[in-house]
N, C-alpha and C positions, 0 to 999 in steps of 0.2 A: 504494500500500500504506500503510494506514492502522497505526500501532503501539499499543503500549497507552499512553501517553502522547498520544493523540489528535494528535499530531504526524506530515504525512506523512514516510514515509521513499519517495526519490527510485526507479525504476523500477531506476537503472541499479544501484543500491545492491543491489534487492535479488536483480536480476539475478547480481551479484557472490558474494551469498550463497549463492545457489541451483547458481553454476559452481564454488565452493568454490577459490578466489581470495583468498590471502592480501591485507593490506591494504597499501596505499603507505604510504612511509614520511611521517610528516605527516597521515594518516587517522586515521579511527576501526575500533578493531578489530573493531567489530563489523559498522555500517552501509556502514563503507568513507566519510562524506561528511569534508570538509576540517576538521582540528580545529584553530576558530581563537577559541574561548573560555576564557581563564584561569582556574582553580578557586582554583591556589591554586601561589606560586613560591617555591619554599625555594630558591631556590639553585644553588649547586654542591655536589657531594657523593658519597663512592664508593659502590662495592655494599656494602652493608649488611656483609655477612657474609663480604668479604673481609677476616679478622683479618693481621696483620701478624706476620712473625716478626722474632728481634731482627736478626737476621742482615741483615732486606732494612729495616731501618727509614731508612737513609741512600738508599733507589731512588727513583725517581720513581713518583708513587703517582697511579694513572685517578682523574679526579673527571668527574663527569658533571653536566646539568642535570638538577633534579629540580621539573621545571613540571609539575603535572597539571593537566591539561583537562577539558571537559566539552562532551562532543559537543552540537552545538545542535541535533540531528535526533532521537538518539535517546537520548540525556539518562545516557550513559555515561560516567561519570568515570572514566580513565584517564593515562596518563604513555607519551611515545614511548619505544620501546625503541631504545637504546642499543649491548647486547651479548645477546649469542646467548644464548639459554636454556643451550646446553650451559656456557656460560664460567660462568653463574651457578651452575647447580645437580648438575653433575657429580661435583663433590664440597661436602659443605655442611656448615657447622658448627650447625645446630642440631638438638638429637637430643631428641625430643619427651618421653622418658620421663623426663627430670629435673625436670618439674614433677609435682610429686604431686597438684596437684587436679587437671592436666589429665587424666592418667591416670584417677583416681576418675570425672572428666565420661567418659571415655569408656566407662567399667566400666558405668554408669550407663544408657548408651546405649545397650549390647551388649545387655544386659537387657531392657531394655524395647521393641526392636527386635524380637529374638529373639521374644519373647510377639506383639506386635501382627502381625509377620509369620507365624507357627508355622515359623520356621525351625529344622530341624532336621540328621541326618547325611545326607541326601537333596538339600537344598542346598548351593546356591555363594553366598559372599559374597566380592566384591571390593572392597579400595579400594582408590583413587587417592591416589596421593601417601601411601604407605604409611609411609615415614619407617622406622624405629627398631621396630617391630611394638607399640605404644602401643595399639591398639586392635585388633589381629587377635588377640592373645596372648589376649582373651575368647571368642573365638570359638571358637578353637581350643580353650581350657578346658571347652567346651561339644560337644567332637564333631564340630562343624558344619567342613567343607572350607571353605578360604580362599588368597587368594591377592593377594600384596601384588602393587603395579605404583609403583616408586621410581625415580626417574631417579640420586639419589645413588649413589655405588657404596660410597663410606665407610659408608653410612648402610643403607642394603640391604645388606651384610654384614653388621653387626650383628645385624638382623633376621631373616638366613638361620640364626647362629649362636644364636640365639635358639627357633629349628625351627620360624619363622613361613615360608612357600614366599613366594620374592619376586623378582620379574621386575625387572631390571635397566634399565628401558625408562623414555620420556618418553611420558607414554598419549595417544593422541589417535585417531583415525580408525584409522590404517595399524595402530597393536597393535592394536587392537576388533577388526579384520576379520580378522588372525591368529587372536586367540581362538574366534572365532565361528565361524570354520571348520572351528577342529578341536573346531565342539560342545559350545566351555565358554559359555553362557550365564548370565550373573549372576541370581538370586534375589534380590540386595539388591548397589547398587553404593554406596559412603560413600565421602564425600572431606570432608575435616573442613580449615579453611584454605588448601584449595588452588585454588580457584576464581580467587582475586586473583593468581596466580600461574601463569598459563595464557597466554601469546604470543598464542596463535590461539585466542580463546573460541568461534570458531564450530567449529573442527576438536576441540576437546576435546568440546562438546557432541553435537556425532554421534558421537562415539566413543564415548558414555556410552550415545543410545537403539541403535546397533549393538552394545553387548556387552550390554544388556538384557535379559534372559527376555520372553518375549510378555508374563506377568501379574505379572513382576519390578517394584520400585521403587528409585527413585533417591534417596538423601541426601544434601546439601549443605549444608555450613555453612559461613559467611562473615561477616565484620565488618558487620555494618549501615551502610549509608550515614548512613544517617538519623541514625543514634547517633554517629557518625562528628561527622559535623556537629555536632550537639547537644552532643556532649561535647569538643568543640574538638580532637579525636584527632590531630592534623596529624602526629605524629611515627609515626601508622602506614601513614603513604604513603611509599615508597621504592622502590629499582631493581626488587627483586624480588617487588613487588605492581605489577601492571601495571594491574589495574582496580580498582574499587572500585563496592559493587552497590548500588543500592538494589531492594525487592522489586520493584517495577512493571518494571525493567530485567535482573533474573534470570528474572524469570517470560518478557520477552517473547523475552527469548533463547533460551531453554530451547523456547518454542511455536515458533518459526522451525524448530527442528529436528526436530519431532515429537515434544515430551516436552510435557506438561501438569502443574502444579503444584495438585496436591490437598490439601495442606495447610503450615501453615508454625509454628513455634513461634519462640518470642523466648527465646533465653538470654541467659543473664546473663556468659557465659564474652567474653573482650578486650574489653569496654567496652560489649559487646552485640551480640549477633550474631541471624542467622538460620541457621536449621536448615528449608532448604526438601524435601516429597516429592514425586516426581513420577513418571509412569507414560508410557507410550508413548499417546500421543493417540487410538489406536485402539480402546484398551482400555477396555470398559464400565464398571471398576471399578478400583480405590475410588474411590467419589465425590468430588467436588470440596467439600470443609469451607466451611464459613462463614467458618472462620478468613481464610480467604483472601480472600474479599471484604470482610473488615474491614480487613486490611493494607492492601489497595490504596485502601479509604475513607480511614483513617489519611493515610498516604501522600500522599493529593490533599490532606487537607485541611491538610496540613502545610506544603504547597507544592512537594512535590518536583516537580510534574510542569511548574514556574514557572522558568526560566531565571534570575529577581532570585533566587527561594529561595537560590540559592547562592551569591551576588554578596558577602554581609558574610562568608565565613569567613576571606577573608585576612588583614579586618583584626583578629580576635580572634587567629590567629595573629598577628602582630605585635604586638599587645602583649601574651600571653604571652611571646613572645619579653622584651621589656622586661624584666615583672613577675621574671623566672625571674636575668635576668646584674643586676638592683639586687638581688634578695636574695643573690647570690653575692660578689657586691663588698662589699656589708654586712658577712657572716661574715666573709669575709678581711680586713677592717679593723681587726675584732674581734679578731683572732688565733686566729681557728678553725680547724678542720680538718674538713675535708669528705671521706669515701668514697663511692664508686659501689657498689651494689651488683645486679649482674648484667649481662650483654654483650649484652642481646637488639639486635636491627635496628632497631626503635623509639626503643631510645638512643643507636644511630649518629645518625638521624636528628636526633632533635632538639641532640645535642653538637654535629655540623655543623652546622644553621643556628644557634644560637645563638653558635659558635664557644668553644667551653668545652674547656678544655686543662689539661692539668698546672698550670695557674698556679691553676687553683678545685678539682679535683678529682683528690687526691694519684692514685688508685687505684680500681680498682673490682673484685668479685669475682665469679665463677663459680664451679658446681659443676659444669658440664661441662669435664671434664679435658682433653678438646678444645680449648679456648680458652686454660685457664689457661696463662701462660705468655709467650704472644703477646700484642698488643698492638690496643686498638681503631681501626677504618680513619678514618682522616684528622685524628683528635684525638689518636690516639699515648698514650693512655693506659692502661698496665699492666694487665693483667688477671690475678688474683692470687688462691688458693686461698681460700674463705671464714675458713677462721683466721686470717686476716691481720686480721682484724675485734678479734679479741679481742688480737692484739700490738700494734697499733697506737691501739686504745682513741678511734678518729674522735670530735669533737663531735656530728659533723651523719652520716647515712646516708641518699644518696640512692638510691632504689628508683627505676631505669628501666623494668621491667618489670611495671608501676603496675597491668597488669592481674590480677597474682598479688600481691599489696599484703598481701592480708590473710595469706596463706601465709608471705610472707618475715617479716612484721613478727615473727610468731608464733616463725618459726625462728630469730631474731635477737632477740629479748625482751632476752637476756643485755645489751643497749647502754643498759642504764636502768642498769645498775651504778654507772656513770660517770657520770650525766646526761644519755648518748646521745639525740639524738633524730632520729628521721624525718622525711626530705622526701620527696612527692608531688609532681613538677610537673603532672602532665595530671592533669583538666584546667582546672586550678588550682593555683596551688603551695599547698599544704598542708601545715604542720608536725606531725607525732603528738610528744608530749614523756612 
C-alpha cells in the first residue's frame, strides 16, 4: 500500500487499520509502524491544562515527557500518550467563548457554511468537540437543528445551559453508530481544533464518515503543520494535542477511511490553520477543487513529504528558547517588572521548557473565571483577574496566547499610560512599545 507521501506503508500496518486495532504503545497512531524519529524534545512537562489550586500547591505534581515524533512511514507528527483521554478532558479549563475573535471566526463560518451548503430547518448539523456552544449558538440563531458531542462535563453544561442540545460523550466510532441508528445522520459535521486532540485518529475518522449523510460534508480545522514549522510554533505541541497535521497526512487519513477531501482553505486563525471539506468517497459530488491539488503541490515543494524537511526545527526551538530567558534576565536586571497575560496550554508549554517562574514573571491574567484564582501547572504562577493589570501598572506584558495578539493588545491599550509595553515571544520575541 502505496500513501500519499509516495512512501510504502507496510501490509501488516495497514492490515491493522483495516481490523481497527488500537496502536502499541511506542507506534504511530495512525500507521501502527515503530516511532523512532525525533521532531522535536521539550522536555519534561505537565498536562497543559491541569491548573493548580492553592490548596494542592505543596503535592507532588505529574510531569510527563513531551518528545514529539514523526513517523518515518507515514510522515505523522505526533507525541506518545501518557494519560487517558478521560484524565485529560473530563473536565477542562478552556471554554472557547472568551475569545471574541474566535467567536466572530466562527459567526463567520456558520454563515457562509449555511449558504454554500443550503442548510436549513430540514437539517442536522453536528460538531465535534463542541466545547462551550461557540459555534452551534449560530446555528441555532438560524432555525437549523444541532447537536453538540463534548467529552467535558464542566464544559457541556455550560453549553446545555446555554439551550445548545449537547451529548456528554468522547465521539468516535461506538457514538457515530449510536446516532446513526436511531436515524440522526449529519448534513454538515464541524470540529474546529479538535483533530490534534483525538487518541485514536483512525477510530474518530470513521466515526465522522459513519454519522455522515450519504451527500453530507465534513469540516475540519487544524493548526497547519507547515505553518507550525515555518512559524517556529513549538509551544503548541503539548499532552493534549496528540498529533499534529500536515494536508498531505489529513487528506491521506481521512481517504483510508472512506472520506475524500474536496476542498481546503488557509486561515489565518493560531498561527494558520487549515479548514479541510470532505464527503464520503462514494459520492459523485462536490467535486474535488483545484485548491487541493495546489496544497499538496505546495506541500511537496516545501519538503514536507522529505524526512530532512523537518530535521532543523529543534534547533530554532533552542534558540528561541535562548533568545526568550537573555531578554528576561535583561528586564530583571533592569528592575522591571514583567506580567503574563493569559493561561492558554501554549504558555504552559513554553514556561516549562524554558523554565520561567515567579522569579521573571510576577503574574499572569485570565478572563476565564475558571482559572482565575489557581495557579499555572508546573511554573506555579498566579493567575489573577485582568484588573490586576491596571493595580499593578507591569513594565513589560507578556501575551502567551500570541495567536489572539492583536485582540489582547487592543483590550489592554490602557498599559501605554505608564510606558507599558508588549512582548511576543513566538515566533520571535517581539517588543510593541
Amino acid at each position: 500500500m502505496r500513501n500519499a507521501h509516495g512512501c510504502e506503508t507496510d501490509t501488516a500496518a495497514a492490515d491493522r487499520i483495516t481490523a481497527k486495532e488500537p496502536p502499541a504503545a511506542g507506534n504511530c497512531l495512525f500507521c501502527g509502524a515503530q516511532l523512532r524519529v525525533t521532531f522535536v524534545d521539550l522536555g519534561m512537562s505537565p498536562l497543559c491544562e491541569s491548573y493548580v489550586s492553592r490548596e494542592h500547591l505543596d503535592r507532588m505534581e505529574p510531569f510527563y515527557p513531551l518528545h514529539a515524533y514523526i513517523c518515518d512511514k507515514c510522515l505523522l507528527v505526533q507525541l506518545e500518550s501518557f494519560v487517558s483521554p478521560e484524565e485529560i478532558f473530563s473536565e477542562y479549563a478552556y471554554f472557547s467563548s472568551y475569545s471574541e475573535s474566535w467567536v466572530e471566526h466562527m459567526r463567520i463560518y456558520a454563515d457562509e457554511i449555511t449558504r454554500r451548503l443550503s442548510l436549513d430547518n430540514t437539517s442536522f448539523v453536528v460538531e465535534v468537540g463542541s466545547n462551550d456552544g461557540y459555534l452551534l449558538q449560530h446555528f441555532v440563531g438560524k432555525g437549523i437543528p444541532v447537536l453538540g458531542i463534548e467529552p467535558a462535563g464542566n464544559i457541556a453544561d455550560v453549553a446545555t445551559g446555554r439551550g445548545i442540545p449537547t451529548l456528554n460523550r468522547f465521539f468516535g466510532e461506538k457514538t457515530a453508530a449510536e446516532l446513526a441508528a436511531g436515524g440522526r445522520h449529519a448534513d454538515l459535521i464541524a470540529g474546529a481544533n479538535v483533530l490534534a486532540q483525538v487518541p485514536d485518529v483512525n477510530d474518530f475518522v470513521r466515526g465522522l464518515r459513519l454519522l455522515l449523510a450519504p451527500g453530507g460534508t465534513v469540516t475540519i480545522e487544524f493548526p497547519h503543520l507547515m505553518r507550525l514549522i515555518e512559524g517556529n510554533q513549538f509551544d503548541t505541541i503539548y499532552h493534549e494535542h496528540f498529533s499534529y497535521f500536515s494536508f498531505l497526512t489529513a487528506e491521506m487519513i481521512f481517504a483510508a477511511h472512506g472520506l475524500t477531501v474536496y476542498d481546503v482553505e488557509e486561515l489565518p486563525t493560531h498561527g494558520g490553520s487549515l479548514r479541510v471539506y470532505a464527503r464520503r468517497t462514494e459520492a459523485p459530488r462536490p467535486a474535488v477543487e483545484g485548491r487541493v491539488r495546489e496544497m499538496r503541490d505546495r506541500e511537496e515543494a516545501a519538503g514536507l513529504t522529505r524526512l530532512e524537511f523537518y530535521a532543523s526545527f529543534s534547533g530554532h526551538v533552542e534558540e528561541t528558547k535562548r533568545k526568550v530567558l537573555e531578554f528576561l534576565i535583561d528586564v530583571k536586571r533592569r528592575g522591571k517588572t514583567i506580567a503574563g497575560y493569559g493561561a492558554p496550554g501554549k504558555g504552559n508549554t513554553l514556561l516549562n521548557y524554558c523554565g520561567i517562574r515567579t522569579d521573571f514573571i510576577d503574574y499572569t491574567v485570565d478572563r476565564n473565571p475558571y482559572k482565575q484564582g489557581k495557579y499555572l501547572p508546573g511554573t506555579h504562577i498566579p493567575i489573577q483577574h485582568p484588573d490586576r493589570i491596571r493595580e499593578t501598572r507591569p513594565d513589560y506584558l507578556m501575551i502567551l496566547p500570541w495567536n489572539f495578539k492583536d485582540e489582547i493588545m487592543r483590550q489592554n491599550s490602557f498599559i501605554r499610560e505608564w510606558g507599558g509595553t508588549f512582548v511576543v515571544p513566538i515566533p520571535e520575541l517581539r517588543t510593541f512599545s
